[in-house]
C-alpha positions as CSV (number, residue, x, y, z in Angstrom):
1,X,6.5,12.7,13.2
2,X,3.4,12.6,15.2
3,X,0.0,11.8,13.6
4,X,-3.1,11.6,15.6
5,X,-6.3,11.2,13.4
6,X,-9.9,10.6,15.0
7,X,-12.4,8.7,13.3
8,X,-15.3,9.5,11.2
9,X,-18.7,11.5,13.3
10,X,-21.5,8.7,13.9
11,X,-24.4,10.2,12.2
12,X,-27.3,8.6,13.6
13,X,-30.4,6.5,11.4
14,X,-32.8,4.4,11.4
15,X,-31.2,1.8,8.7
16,X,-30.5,-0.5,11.1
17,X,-33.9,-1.0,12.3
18,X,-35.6,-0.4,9.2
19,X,-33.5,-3.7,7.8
20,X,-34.4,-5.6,11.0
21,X,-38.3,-4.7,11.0
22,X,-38.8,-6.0,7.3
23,X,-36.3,-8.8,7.7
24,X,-38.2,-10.4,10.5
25,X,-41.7,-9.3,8.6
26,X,-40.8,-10.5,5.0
27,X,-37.4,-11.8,5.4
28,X,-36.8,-8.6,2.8
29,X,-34.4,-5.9,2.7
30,X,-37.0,-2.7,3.5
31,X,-36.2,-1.3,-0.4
32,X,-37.6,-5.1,-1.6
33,X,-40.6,-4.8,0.0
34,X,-43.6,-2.8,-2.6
35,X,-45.6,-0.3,-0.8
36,X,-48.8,-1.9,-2.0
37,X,-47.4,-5.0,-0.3
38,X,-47.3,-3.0,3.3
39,X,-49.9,-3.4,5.7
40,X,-50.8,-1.0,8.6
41,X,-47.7,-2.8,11.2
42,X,-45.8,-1.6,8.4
43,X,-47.6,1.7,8.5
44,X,-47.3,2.2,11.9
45,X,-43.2,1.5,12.4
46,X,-42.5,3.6,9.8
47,X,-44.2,6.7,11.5
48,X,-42.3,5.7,14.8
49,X,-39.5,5.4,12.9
50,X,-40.2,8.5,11.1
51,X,-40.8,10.6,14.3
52,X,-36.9,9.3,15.5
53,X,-35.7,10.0,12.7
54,X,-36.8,14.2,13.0
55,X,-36.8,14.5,16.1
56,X,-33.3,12.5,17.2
57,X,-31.4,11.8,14.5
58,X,-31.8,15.0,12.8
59,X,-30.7,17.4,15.8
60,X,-28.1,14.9,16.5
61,X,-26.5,14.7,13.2
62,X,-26.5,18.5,13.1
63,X,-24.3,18.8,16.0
64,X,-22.1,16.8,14.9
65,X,-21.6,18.1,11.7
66,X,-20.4,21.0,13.8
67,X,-17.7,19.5,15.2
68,X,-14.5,19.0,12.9
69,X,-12.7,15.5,12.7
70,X,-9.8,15.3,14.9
71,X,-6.7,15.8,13.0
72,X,-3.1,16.2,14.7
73,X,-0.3,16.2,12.2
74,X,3.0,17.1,13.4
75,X,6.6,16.5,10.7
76,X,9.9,16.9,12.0
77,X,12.8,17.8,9.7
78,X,14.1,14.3,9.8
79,X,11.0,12.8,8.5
80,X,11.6,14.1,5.2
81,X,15.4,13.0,5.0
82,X,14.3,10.4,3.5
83,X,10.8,10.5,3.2
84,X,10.0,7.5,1.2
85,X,11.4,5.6,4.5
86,X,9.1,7.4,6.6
87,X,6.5,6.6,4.8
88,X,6.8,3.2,3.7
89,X,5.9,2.0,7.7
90,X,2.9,3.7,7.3
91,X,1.2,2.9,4.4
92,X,2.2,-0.6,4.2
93,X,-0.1,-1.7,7.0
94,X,-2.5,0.5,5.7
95,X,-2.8,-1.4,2.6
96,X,-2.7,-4.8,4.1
97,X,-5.6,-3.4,5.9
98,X,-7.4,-2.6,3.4
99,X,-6.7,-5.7,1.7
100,X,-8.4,-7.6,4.5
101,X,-11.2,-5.3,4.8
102,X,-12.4,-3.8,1.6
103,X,-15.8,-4.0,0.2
104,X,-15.6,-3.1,-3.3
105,X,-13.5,-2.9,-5.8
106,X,-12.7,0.0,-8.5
107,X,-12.9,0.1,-12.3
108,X,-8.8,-0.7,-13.5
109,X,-7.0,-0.8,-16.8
110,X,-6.3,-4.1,-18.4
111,X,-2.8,-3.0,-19.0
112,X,-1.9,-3.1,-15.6
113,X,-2.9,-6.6,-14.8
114,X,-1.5,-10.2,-16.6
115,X,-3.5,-11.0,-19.6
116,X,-5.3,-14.3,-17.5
117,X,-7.0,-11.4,-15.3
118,X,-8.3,-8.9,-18.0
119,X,-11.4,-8.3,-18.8
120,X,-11.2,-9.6,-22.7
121,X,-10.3,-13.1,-21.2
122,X,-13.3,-13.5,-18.7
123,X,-16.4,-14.8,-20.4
124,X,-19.1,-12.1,-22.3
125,X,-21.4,-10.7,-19.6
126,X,-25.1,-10.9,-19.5
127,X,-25.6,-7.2,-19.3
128,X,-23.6,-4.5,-20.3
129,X,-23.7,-3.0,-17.1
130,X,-22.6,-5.9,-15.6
131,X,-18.9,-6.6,-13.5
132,X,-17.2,-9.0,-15.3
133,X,-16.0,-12.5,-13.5
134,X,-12.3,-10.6,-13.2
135,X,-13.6,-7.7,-12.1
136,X,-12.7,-8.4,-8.1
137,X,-9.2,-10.3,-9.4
138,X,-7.8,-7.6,-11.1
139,X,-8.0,-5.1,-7.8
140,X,-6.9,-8.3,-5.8
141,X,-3.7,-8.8,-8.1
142,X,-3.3,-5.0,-8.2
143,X,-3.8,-4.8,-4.4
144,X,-1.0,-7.8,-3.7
145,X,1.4,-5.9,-5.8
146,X,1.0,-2.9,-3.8
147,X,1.9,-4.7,-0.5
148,X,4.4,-6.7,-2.1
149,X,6.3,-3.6,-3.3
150,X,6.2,-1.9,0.1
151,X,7.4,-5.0,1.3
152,X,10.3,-4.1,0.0
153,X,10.8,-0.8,0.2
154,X,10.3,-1.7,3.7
155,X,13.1,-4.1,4.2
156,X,16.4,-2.6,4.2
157,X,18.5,-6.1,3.1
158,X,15.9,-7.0,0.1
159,X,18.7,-7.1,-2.3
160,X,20.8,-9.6,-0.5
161,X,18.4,-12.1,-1.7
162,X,20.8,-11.5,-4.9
163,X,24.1,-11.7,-3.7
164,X,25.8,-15.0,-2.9
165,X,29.5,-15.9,-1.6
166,X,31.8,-13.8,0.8
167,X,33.8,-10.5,0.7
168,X,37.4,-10.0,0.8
169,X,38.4,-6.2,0.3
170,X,42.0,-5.0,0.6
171,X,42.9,-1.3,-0.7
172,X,45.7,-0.9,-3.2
173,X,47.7,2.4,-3.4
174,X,47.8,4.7,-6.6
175,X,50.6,6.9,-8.2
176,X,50.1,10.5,-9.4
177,X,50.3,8.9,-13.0
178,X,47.5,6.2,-12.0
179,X,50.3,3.5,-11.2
180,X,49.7,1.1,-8.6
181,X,53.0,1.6,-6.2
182,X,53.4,-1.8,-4.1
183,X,50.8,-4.9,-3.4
184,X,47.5,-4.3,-2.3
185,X,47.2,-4.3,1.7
186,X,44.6,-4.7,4.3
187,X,42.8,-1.7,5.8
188,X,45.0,-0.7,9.0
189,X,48.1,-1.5,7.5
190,X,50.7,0.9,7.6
191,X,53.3,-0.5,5.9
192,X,52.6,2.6,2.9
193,X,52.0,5.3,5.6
194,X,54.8,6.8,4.9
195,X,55.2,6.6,0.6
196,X,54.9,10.3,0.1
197,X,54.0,9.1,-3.9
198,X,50.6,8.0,-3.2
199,X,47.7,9.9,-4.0
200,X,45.0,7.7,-3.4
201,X,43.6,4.4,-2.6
202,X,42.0,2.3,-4.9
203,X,39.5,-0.6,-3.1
204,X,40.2,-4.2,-5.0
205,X,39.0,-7.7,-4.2
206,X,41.0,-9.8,-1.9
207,X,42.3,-13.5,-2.4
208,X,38.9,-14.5,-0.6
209,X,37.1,-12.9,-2.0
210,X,33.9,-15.3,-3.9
211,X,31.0,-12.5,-3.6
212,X,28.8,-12.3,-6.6
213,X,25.9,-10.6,-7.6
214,X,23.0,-12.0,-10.0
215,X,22.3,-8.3,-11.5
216,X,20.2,-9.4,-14.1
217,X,17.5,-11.1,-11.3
218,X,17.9,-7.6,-9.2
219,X,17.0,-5.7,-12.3
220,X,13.8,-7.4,-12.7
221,X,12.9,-7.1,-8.8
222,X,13.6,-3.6,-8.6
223,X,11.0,-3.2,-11.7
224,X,8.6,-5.4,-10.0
225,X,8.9,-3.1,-7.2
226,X,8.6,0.1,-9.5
227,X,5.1,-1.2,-10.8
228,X,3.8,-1.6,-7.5
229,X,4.8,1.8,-6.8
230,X,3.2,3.1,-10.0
231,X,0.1,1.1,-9.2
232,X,-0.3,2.7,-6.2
233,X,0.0,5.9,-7.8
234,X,-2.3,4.9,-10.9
235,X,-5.2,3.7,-8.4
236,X,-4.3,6.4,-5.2
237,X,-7.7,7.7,-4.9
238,X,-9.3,4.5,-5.5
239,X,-8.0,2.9,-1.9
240,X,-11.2,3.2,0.0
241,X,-12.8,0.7,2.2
C-alpha cells in the first residue's frame, strides 16, 4: 500500500486581521462590535480590508479552487489479505490524533455511553438549545473506546493477558475405530513410524502441562473491543477536527 494525501488549498482572508484590528480597538471579536459603535478608523480598515479582500483574496482563491487536492492511493493484493490488519496501523493514530486535537464534539446517543455520562444525569439546562454539562464527556468516553479497541486489534498477543501457566503438548496416535494405539509421544518421535494401524494423530496435554485460560474474562474483552468497533462505525462521519 502506498497513500500519499496533500493537505487542504489555503484559501486566503482577511479574518485574521479583522480579529486583530477590533481586538486591539475594543478588545472585541469584529462580529461584537455594533456598526453604530464604529467610528471612521473603523471605516477606513474595513475599505482596505475590503479592497484585499477583491482584489487578492478573491483571484487567489479562484485558482486554487482549480487545482485538485493531491491524492495518491495505491493497494496491493496483500493489503486486503487481511485488511482489518492493514488498516488498524492507520487509523489508530489517526484517532489518537484526533483525540488530542479536536475542537468540537458531535451530537451521540445515550445508549452508547455509561449512564453517569448521559444526558438525563447532567443537571437541566438553561436553554433548550443549550449543550448539556456531558455533552464533551460522552465524545471523550466514546473517543477513548475507539482508541482502546484499536489498541487491540493492533496488538497481536492481547489475549495472552488471559492465559496463565505453561504448555506441554505430546501427540497421541488414533486407530481406524477411534482407539488410541500406544502412549502419547513427543513430536519427533518415531517410535510409531512404522504402526501401519494409525490413521491419525490426536494432540493431548503433556505431564507439564499447567496452561489455563480465563475464557469468561476474554469473552468480555473481546466485547469491549466489539463496541469500540461499532462505535467507530455508529459515529464514522462524525470524526472531524
Amino acid at each position: 500500500m502506498k497513500v500519499w494525501i496533500g493537505g487542504y488549498r489555503n484559501h486566503w482572508t482577511t479574518q485574521r486581521a479583522d480579529i486583530r484590528w477590533y481586538k486591539w480597538r475594543y478588545d472585541k471579536y469584529d462580529w461584537e462590535v455594533e456598526e453604530e459603535d464604529r467610528d471612521l478608523w473603523d471605516h477606513a480598515y474595513e475599505t482596505v480590508a475590503g479592497l484585499w479582500r477583491v482584489l487578492v483574496c478573491r483571484p487567489h482563491n479562484w485558482i486554487v479552487n482549480k487545482i485538485p487536492r493531491i491524492q495518491y492511493i495505491k493497494i496491493d493484493r496483500y493489503d486486503t489479505w487481511s485488511m482489518d490488519s492493514t488498516l488498524t496501523p492507520i487509523i489508530l493514530p489517526m484517532l489518537k490524533q484526533l483525540q488530542k486535537d479536536k475542537h468540537g464534539a458531535p451530537c451521540t446517543e445515550d445508549s452508547d455511553v455509561p449512564e453517569y455520562l448521559r444526558s438525563t444525569a447532567a443537571p437541566a439546562k438553561e436553554n433548550e438549545w443549550d449543550t448539556d454539562e456531558n455533552h464533551f464527556k460522552r465524545w471523550d468516553w466514546i473517543m477513548s473506546e475507539m482508541i482502546w479497541a484499536f489498541e487491540q486489534m493492533n496488538d497481536e498477543d492481547n489475549d495472552e493477558q488471559f492465559y496463565t501457566g505453561e504448555s506441554d503438548h505430546m501427540i497421541q496416535a488414533i486407530g481406524a475405530n477411534g482407539e488410541k494405539i500406544g502412549e502419547p509421544i513427543r513430536w519427533g518421535d518415531k517410535s510409531l513410524d512404522k504402526n501401519d494401524s494409525i490413521l491419525c494423530w490426536q494432540m493431548v496435554d503433556g505431564p507439564r502441562h499447567t496452561r489455563v485460560c480465563d475464557y469468561e474474562a476474554m469473552e468480555a474483552h473481546h466485547e469491549r473491543i466489539g463496541n469500540g468497533l461499532r462505535l467507530f462505525g455508529v459515529y464514522f462521519r462524525a470524526l472531524w477536527d
